[in-house]
Every structure is written in C-alpha cells, then in structure tokens.
N, C-alpha and C positions, 0 to 999 in steps of 0.2 A: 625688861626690854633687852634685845638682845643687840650687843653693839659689834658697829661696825668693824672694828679692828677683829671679834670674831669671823663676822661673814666672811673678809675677807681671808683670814686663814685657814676658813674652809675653802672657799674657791680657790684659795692658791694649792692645798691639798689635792683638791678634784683636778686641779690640772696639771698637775706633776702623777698624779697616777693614772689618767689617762696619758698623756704623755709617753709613761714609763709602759703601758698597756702596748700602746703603736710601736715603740722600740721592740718589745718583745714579741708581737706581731711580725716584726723585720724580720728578725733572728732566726735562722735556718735548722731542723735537726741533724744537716748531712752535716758528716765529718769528714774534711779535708786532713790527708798529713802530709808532713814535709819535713824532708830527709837531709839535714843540714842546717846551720842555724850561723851559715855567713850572709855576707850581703846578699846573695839572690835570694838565701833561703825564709829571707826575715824579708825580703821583697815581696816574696809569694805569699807568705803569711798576713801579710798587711792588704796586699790586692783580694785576697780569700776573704779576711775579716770585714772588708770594705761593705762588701755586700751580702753579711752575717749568717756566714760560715763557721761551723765548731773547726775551728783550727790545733790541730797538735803540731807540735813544732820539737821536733825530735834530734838529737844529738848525743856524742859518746861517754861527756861529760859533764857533772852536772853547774860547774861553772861558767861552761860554754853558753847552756841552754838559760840561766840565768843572767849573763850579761847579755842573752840576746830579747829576752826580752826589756831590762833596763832599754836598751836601744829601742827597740820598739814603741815603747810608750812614748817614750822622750823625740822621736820620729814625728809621731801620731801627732801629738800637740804639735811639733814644729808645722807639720802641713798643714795642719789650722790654722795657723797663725798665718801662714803663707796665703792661704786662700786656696789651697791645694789637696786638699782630703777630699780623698775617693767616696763616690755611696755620699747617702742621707744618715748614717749613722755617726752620734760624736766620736771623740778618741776613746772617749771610756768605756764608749757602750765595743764599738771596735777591739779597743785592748781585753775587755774580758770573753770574747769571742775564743780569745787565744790562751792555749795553757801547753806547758812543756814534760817531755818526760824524756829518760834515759833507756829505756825500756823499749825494744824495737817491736816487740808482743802488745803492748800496750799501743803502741802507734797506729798499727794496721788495723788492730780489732773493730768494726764495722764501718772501716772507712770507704770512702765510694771513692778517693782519687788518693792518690801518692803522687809528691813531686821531688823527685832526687834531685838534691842539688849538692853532690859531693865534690871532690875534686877530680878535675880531668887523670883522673887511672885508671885505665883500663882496668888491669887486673884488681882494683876497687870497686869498678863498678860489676864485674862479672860475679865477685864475690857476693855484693849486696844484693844480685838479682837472683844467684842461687839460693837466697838464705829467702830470699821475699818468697820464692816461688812455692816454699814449703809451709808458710804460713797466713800467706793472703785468700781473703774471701776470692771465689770462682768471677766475682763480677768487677773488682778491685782493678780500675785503671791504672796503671804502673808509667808514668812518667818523666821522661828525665831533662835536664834543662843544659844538658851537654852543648854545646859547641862543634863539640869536636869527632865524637863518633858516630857512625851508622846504628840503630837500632839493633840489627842483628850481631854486632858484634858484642854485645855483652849478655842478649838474650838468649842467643841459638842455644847454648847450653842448659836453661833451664828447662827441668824436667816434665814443669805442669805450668797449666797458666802465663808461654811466653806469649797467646795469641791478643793479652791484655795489653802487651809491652809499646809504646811511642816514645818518641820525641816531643817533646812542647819546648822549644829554644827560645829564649828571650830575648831580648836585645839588653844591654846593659846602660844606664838603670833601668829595670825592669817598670819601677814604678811612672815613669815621665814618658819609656817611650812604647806605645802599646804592641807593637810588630809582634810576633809569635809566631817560629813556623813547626808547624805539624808534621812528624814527617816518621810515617811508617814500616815497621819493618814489613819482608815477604810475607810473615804468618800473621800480622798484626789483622784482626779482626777489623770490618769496615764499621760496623758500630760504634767500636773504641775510639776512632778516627772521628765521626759524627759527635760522639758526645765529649770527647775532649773538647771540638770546634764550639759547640753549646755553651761548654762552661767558661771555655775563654770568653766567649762575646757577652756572657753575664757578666764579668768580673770588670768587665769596659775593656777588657783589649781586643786588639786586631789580629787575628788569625790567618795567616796563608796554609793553605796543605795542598803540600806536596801528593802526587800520585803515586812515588815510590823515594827508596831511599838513594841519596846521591850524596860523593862525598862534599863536604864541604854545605851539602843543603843548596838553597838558592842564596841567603843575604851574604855568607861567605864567598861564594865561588865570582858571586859580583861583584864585592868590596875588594876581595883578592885579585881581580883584572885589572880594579883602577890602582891598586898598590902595585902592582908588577909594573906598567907603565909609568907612575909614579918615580917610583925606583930607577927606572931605565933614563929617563929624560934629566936628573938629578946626578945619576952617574956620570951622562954625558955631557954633562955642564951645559947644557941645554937651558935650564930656568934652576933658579935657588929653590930650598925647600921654603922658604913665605913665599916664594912665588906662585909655585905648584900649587901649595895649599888654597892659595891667594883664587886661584881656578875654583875651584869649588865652595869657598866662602863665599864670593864676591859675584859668583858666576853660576855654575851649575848647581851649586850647593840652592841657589835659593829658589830656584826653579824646582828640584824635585825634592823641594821641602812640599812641595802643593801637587806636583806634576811627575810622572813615575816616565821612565828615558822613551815610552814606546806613546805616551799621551802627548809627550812633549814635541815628540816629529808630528805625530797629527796635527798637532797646533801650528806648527810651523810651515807648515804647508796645507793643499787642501785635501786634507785626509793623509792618514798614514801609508797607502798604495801610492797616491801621488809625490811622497815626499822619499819613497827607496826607490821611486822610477825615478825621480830625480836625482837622488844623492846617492845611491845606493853603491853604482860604481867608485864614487871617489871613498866612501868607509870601506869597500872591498879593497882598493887600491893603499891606502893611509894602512890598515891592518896588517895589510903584508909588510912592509917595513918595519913591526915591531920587534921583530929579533928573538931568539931564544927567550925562556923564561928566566929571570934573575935568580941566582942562588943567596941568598939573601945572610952570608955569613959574616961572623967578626972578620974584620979587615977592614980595608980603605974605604969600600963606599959607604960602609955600615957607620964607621970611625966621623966618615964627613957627615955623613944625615942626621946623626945623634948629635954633634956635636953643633948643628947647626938648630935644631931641635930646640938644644941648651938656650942656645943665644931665643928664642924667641921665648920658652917658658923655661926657665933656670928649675931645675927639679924640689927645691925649697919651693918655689911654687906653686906646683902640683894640684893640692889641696885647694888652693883657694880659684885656678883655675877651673879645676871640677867644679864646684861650688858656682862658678860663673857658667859654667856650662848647664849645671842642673835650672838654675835662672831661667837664662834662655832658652830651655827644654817647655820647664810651665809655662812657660808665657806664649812658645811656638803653640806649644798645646790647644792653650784655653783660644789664643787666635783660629788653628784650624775648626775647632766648634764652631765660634764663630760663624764663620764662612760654611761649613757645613750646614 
C-alpha cells in the first residue's frame, strides 16, 4: 500500500516544479545592462529584474560589482518584507535574474537596452559613449539616467550609432517613485524614443517624453522655479525655511501628490479656461514681482538656509529621515493604486 506521507511528497514535488515551470515561464531572454553599480544603478537592476529580465550589471571593479549585489539581494528580501517587491517574481527568483561583470565587451554583447548610470562628468560620459559606439549591437538602445545633461552633449561626437542614444531620467529613489522623463537628442531615432517608453511602462514606471531636448528636462526646470522663489522669500525674511517647506507639505505638496498644477486649476474652477480668465491676470501680475534669478552661492543666505535646514533635520539624521521618507514613498504609492 502506498502511504500517504508518500503521496504527499509527490504532490508537494509536482508543485514546486510546476511552480518552478511558471517562474521560468516569467523569465525573459532579453538582456538588459547597466553601467554603474551605485544606487540608481542597482535601482535599475532591481526595476529590470522585477519583471525577468537577464540583467548584467556592470562596473570597473570587481569589488564594487560585488558589494553591489550583496546590497541587492539583501534590498530584494527587505521589500518583501515590506510588502514592497516589484513583479509576481520572488527575491531569489529576481536575484538570480542578475549577474555582474568587469568587462564592458561582456556587458553589451546582445544586449537590447543600456542604462548609464555613472557619475555626472561630462567628459566621462563622452568618453563611455565613444567607447560604446565602437562596440554595440546597430539596434542597442544606449541610455542614460543623467540629470543633468542634454543628449547631445555627450553623443554628438560618436562616430556610429549616436541615433540609438536618449535620456531615460529618474526620479531618486528610482525604485518608490516611478516618474521617467525621456528625452531625446536631434539625431535620436523616433523608434528608440517609442521603445524606451514600452520598456519603461513594462517595468511599472511612468514615463513623460519630451518632444526634444531642453536644459534642465521638464522635472528640473519645474522643481528649479519653485526652489528660486523658495530661495527668494527665505532671503527676504519673508517666511522661515519650516515655513516655506511647511507650503508644500501641508498645502500644495498634497494636492499634486494626486493632482498635477494645470488639473488642479481646472478643479478649482469650471474648467482650466475659466480659471486663467479669472486668475490669470493676478499670476501675470504676482510673477512680475519675483526679481532677478537667485545666485545660489556660499555666503549669508546659503549660511541661513542650511543652517536653519540643521535645526529642523540635524545631518546625523539624514539616514533615518530618508528612511522615513522612503516609508512615505510606499505607502503614497501603494494608496495611488488604490484610487487608480
């Protein structure tokens, strides 16, 4: 007779290898690489893995690339435990998604996407895009998670293959807030544009693209007008900095957490025509009073801001701040689903 404590180590066999079938079913053959193995770059490796992508995750050193996956794994199970892991795959099945090399030949070899994530130098990145351009597949998306420059300035000079070259910018942490803006050089193919946007909206982020390149992109140039007036109202002892902040916590912050500044006038009125025939003049009038652009250097007003900065998160803080802030990130998160 055959007993039970058999059968059942058959069926728990039968379901762990089906199981293991459907994981491997998930699991993608395109190979994603990634150029950098600091925070964004073990960001992007994690969002790639999520939804089982071959990830290489490439770096100059082979210590670097090894403490970056320590971090990653130990990441992976942290958002488990969170209630926070991206994708229907586990951490393990996700971690072995991912593997590292030293070897920039090795990285690119039949990869369908690159995402640079080095550090903001120019003449860094000019360097790593002339070396790419002699070595990548003709169809090899080339992207970078820059901040801070226009596309063409590190592309124009490559020789073959700059029409593959974008932007893909993240928002920091890459993993909590899904924003991406796409933003192409003059020669950047409209395809490359298209299927970057594709691959973002699989990996679960939100993608804006731009129609061309501008400096600063769109999140900076907007984040940068509220900081310039910021700056300006704080100089003029107008409001403290908790006060200021205190605007956008308490106040507009929680409105275009849901609500973006051009939805929010339509709400507020009926319709967004009816609400600049009504208000239009006094934001025309209120703008012209903002004054020159603040030069934002060391001295008195920088000395007050920072210091006042101090007093509300003392920099021994720092760390556990972010950590409150990354909180607040999943939680806004998983609520916008929600409501979505």
């Amino acid at each position: 007779m055959i007993s039970k404590k058999f059968i059942c180590s058959i069926a728990a066999s039968l379901l762990a290898t089906r199981t293991h079938l459907r994981s491997m079913h998930k699991m993608k053959n395109e190979k994603i690489g990634i150029i950098g193995s600091g925070l964004i770059g073990r960001a992007w490796s994690m969002l790639f893995a999520s939804v089982g992508y071959k990830v290489v995750l490439y770096d100059i050193l082979p210590e670097q690339t090894s403490n970056a996956l320590k971090e990653i794994e130990k990441e992976l199970h942290a958002l488990q435990a969170k209630g926070a892991l991206r994708g229907t795959l586990s951490p393990a099945e996700q971690f072995s998604c991912i593997s590292v090399t030293t070897d920039i030949g090795e990285l690119v070899s039949n990869a369908i996407y690159l995402q640079e994530c080095i550090p903001e130098r120019l003449e860094w990145k000019r360097t790593l895009y002339t070396e790419l351009a002699d070595i990548v597949c003709s169809e090899t998306i080339m992207a970078s998670s820059t901040s801070t420059y226009m596309p063409s300035l590190f592309s124009e000079q490559m020789k073959q293959h700059r029409e593959n070259v974008v932007v893909a910018h993240p928002l920091n942490p890459p993993y909590y807030i899904p924003l991406v803006e796409i933003v192409p050089a003059p020669w950047t193919k409209a395809d490359v544009v298209t299927r970057t946007r594709e691959l973002m909206l699989e990996i679960g982020q939100k993608p804006v693209t731009l129609t061309r390149q501008i400096e600063g992109f769109a999140t900076n140039r907007i984040q940068y007008a509220i900081l310039n007036e910021v700056w300006r109202l704080v100089a003029d002892g107008v409001v403290s900095v908790a006060d200021v902040d205190r605007v956008m916590t308490e106040g507009l912050g929680l409105r275009y957490a849901l609500l973006g500044p051009l939805e929010t006038a339509h709400l507020n009125a009926d319709g967004v025509a009816d609400y600049f025939q009504r208000f239009g003049a006094e934001v025309y009038a209120v703008s012209q009073t903002y004054g020159p652009t603040p030069k934002m250097e060391a001295g008195g007003n920088l000395s007050k801001i920072a210091a006042e900065c101090e007093e509300m998160v003392p920099r021994a803080q720092l760390p556990a701040r972010r950590a409150q802030r990354d909180l607040f990130l999943r939680e806004l998160c998983a609520l916008k689903k929600q409501l979505e």
